[in-house]
C-alpha positions in Angstrom: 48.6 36.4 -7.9 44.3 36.8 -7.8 45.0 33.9 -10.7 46.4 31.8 -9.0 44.4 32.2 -5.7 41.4 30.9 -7.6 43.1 28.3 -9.4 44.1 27.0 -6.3 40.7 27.5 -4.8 39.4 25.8 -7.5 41.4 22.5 -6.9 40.6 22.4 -4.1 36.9 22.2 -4.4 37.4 19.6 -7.2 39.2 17.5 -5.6 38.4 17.6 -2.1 34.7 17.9 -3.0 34.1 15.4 -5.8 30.3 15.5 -6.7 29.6 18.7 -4.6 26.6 20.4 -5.3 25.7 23.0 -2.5 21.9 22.8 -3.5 22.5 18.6 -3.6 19.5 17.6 -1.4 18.4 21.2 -0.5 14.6 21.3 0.8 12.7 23.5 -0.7 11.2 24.4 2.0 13.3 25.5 5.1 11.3 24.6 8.4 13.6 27.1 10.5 16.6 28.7 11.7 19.6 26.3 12.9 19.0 25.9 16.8 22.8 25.1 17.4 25.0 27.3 19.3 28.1 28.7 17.0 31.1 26.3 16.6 29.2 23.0 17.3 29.4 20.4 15.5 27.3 16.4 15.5 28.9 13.8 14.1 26.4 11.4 12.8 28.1 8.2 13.1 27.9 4.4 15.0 29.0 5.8 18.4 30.6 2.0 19.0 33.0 2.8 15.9 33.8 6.6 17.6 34.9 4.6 20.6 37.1 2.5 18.9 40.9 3.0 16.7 39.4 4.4 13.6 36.6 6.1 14.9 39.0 8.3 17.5 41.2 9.1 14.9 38.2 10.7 12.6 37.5 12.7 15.9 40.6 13.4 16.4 40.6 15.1 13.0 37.1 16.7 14.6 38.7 18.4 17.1 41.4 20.1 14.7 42.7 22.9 17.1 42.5 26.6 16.4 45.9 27.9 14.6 47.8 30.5 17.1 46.0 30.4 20.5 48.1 30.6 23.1 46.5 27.6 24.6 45.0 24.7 23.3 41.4 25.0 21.8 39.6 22.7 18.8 37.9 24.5 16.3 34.4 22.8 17.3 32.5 21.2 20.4 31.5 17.8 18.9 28.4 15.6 20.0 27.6 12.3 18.0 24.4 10.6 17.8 23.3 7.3 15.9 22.3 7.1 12.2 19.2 5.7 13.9 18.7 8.6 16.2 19.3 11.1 14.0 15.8 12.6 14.1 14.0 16.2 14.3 16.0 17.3 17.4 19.9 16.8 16.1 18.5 17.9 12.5 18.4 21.8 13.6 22.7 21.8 14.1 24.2 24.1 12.0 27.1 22.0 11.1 26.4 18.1 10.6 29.4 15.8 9.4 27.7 12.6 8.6 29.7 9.1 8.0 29.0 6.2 5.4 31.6 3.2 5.6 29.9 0.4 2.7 31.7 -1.9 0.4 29.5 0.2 -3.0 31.8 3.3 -2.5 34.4 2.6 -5.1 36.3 5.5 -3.9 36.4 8.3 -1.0 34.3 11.4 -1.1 32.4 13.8 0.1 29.2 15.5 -0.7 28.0 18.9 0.6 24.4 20.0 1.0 23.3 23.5 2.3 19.8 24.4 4.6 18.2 20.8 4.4 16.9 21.0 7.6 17.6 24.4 8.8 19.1 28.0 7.7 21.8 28.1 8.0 23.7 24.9 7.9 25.7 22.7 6.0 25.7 18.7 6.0 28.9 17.3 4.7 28.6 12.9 3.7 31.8 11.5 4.2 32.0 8.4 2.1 34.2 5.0 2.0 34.6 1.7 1.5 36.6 1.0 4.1 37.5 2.1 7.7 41.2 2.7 6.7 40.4 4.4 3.6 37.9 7.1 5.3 40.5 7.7 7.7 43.1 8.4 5.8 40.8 10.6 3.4 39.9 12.5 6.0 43.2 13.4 7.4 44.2 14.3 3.9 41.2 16.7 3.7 41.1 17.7 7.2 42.2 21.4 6.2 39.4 21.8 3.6 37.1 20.2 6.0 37.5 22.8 8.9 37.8 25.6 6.8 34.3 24.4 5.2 32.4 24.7 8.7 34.6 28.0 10.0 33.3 29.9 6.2 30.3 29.0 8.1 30.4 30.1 11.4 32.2 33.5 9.9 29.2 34.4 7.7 27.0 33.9 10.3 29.0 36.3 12.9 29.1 38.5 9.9 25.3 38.7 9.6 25.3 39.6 12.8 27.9 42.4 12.7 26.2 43.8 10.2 23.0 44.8 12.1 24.7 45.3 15.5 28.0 47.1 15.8 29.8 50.0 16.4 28.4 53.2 15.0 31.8 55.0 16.8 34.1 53.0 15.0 32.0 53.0 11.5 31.8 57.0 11.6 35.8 57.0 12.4 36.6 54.4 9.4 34.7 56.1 6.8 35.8 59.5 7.9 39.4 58.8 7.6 39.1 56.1 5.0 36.0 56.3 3.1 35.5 52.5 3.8 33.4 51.0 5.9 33.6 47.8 8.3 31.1 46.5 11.0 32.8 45.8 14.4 31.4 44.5 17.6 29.6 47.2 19.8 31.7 47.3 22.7 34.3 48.7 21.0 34.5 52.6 21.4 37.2 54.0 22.6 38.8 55.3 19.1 42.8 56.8 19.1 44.2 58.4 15.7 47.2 58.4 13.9 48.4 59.6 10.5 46.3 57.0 8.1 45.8 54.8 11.0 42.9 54.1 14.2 42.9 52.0 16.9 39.4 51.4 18.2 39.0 49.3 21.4 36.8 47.9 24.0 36.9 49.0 27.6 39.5 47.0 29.6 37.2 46.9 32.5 35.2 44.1 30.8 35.9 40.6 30.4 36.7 40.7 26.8 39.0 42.8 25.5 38.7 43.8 21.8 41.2 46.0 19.3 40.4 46.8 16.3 43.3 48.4 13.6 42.9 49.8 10.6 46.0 51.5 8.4 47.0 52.1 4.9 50.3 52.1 3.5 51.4 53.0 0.0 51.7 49.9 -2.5 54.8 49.3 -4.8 54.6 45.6 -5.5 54.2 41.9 -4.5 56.7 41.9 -2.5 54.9 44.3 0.0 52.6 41.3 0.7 55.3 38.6 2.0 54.6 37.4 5.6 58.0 39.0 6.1 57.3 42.6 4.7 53.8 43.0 6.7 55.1 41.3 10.1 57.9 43.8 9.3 55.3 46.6 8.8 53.3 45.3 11.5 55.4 46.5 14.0 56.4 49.5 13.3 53.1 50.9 13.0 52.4 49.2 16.1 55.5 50.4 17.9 54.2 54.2 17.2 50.8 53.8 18.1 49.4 51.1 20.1 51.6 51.3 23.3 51.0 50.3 27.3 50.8 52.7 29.6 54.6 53.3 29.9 56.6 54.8 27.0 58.8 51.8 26.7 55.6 49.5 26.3 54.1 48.7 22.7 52.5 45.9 20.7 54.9 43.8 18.9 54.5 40.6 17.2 56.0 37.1 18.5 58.6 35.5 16.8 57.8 32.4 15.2 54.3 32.3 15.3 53.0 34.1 12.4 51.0 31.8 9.6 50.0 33.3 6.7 48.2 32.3 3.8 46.4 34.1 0.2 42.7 33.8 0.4 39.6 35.4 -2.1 37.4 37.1 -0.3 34.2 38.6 -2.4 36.3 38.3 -5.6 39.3 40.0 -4.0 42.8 38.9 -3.1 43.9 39.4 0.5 46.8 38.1 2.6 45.3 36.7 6.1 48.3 36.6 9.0 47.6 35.2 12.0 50.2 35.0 15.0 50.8 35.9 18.8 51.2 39.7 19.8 53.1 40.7 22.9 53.3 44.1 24.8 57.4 44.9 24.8 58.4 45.2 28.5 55.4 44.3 29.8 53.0 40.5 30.7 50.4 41.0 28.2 49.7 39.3 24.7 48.0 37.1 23.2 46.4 36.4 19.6 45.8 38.4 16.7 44.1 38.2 12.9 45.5 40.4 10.0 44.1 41.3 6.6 46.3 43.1 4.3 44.3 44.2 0.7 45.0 46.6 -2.0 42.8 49.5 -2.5 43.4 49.3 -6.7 42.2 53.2 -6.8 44.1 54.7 -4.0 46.8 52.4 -4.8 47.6 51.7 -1.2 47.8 48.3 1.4 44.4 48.3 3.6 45.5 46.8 7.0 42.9 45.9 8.8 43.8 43.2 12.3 41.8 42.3 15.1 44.1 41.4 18.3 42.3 40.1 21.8 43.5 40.2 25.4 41.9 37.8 27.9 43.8 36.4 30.3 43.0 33.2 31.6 40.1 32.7 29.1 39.0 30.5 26.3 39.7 33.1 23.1 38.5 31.0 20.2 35.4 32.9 20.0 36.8 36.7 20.9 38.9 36.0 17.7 36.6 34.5 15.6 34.9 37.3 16.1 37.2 39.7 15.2 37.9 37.9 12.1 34.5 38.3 11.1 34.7 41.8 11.9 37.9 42.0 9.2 35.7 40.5 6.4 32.8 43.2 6.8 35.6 46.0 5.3 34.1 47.3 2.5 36.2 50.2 -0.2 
């Protein structure tokens, strides 16, 4: 399965990034740190051709919305500014998408460049011959595209994490576990069970956090289906994490899930990511799963990050939470 994760990963960078060199264009010297606030994103591009058919279907791709939000919410804020404009002010954004329309491109591509202006950031050249054929490149690519700039925005939460978190939850983890992971600070109110914790912020502020961790012996594969870890999922749940009634736990909404294999420093993991409810009761709302296999212990690592904020944009609260996931370390 790890083979074929990287064989796949590997397409996709071939083909979806024909010609990309990540030091393509790299300064050598870096005059700063990215000024930009996290998931924004300019769009250097005639603002006339935005405004018009082909232009507000690029956005549109732009403004790809956040899998498994309850509500409605694009991966990134976009501002767009003239080739002409494009000067030392715009240059300190993080994430710059940049279009080239011209008769000379044979083909469609795109060109990546890291830190050209600023650390950390990434410029991806979109080029084309024509308007129709950049559109409908770009709508092929759009997943690669967006998962491109969130990679970014991640590693930078993660960097973060790493020097401010929880020491609480840290301790807990590597007591139980011998791991370690890196979640936000606010979380600190810590519950056991047997191979399990469920860390969490206090309700009394706006944002809500949970944390999980679990491990579960490993027999096969087929312990890694959506199926088997949604099933798994809520069992654990169900015993654990529960309202304040004894008829109220966490289970996950039907038809919602979407999973997918990713590599993560060399390592397979299965990422799930869904809608959670609380079983006779009003509360919910999104979650973020990693499942892994501890090759020594020769168990499932579960680690999730769940949010609840009613009435509030949660985007970043689980963005953030992902980020927390990838800091796990066996």
């Amino acid at each position: 399965m790890m083979r074929l994760v990287r064989l796949l990963l590997l397409v996709i960078c071939v083909a979806a990034f024909s010609g990309c060199d990540e030091d393509k264009g790299k300064s050598k010297t870096v005059k700063g740190k990215a000024a930009s606030a996290p998931y924004e994103m300019l769009v250097v591009a005639n603002k006339e051709w935005l405004k018009g058919p082909y232009g507000s279907q690029f956005m549109d791709v732009m403004h790809s919305e956040v899998p498994c939000l309850p509500q409605v919410e694009a991966n990134f804020r976009t501002t767009s500014v003239n080739p002409s404009d494009f000067t030392s002010t715009f240059k300190v954004y993080s994430n710059i998408v940049t279009v080239d329309i011209d008769k000379k491109h044979v083909e469609p591509s795109m060109t990546m460049a890291r830190d050209v202006y600023a650390h950390p950031q990434i410029i991806l050249t979109i080029k084309a011959p024509d308007n129709a054929t950049l559109v409908a490149y770009v709508k092929e690519h759009r997943n690669e595209i967006m998962d491109l700039f969130v990679e970014q925005e991640l590693k930078r939460e993660v960097g973060f994490l790493t020097k401010v978190n929880s020491g609480k939850v840290f301790e807990a983890v590597k007591n139980m576990f011998g791991y370690t992971v890196c979640v936000p600070k606010d979380i600190n109110a810590i519950k056991r069970g047997d191979h399990f914790i469920w860390a969490s912020s206090d309700t009394e502020t706006s944002n809500n956090y949970n944390f999980i961790i679990y491990t579960l012996p490993y027999t096969s594969t087929s312990d890694l289906t959506d199926e088997r870890l949604v099933a798994l999922r809520d069992s654990v749940l169900q015993l654990y994490v529960k309202g304040e009634k004894e008829n109220q736990y966490v289970q996950t909404t039907p038809m919602t899930v979407l999973g997918r294999d990713i590599a993560l420093d060399g390592a397979y993991v299965k990422e799930l990511r869904g809608l959670w409810k609380m079983k006779n009761d009003m509360m919910g709302g999104p979650f973020v799963e990693y499942a892994r296999i501890d090759t020594v212990k020769n168990v499932i690592v579960v680690t999730e990050g769940f949010i609840f904020a009613p009435e509030k944009k949660k985007r970043d609260l689980i963005r953030v939470m992902e980020a927390s996931l990838r800091t796990l370390k066996m």
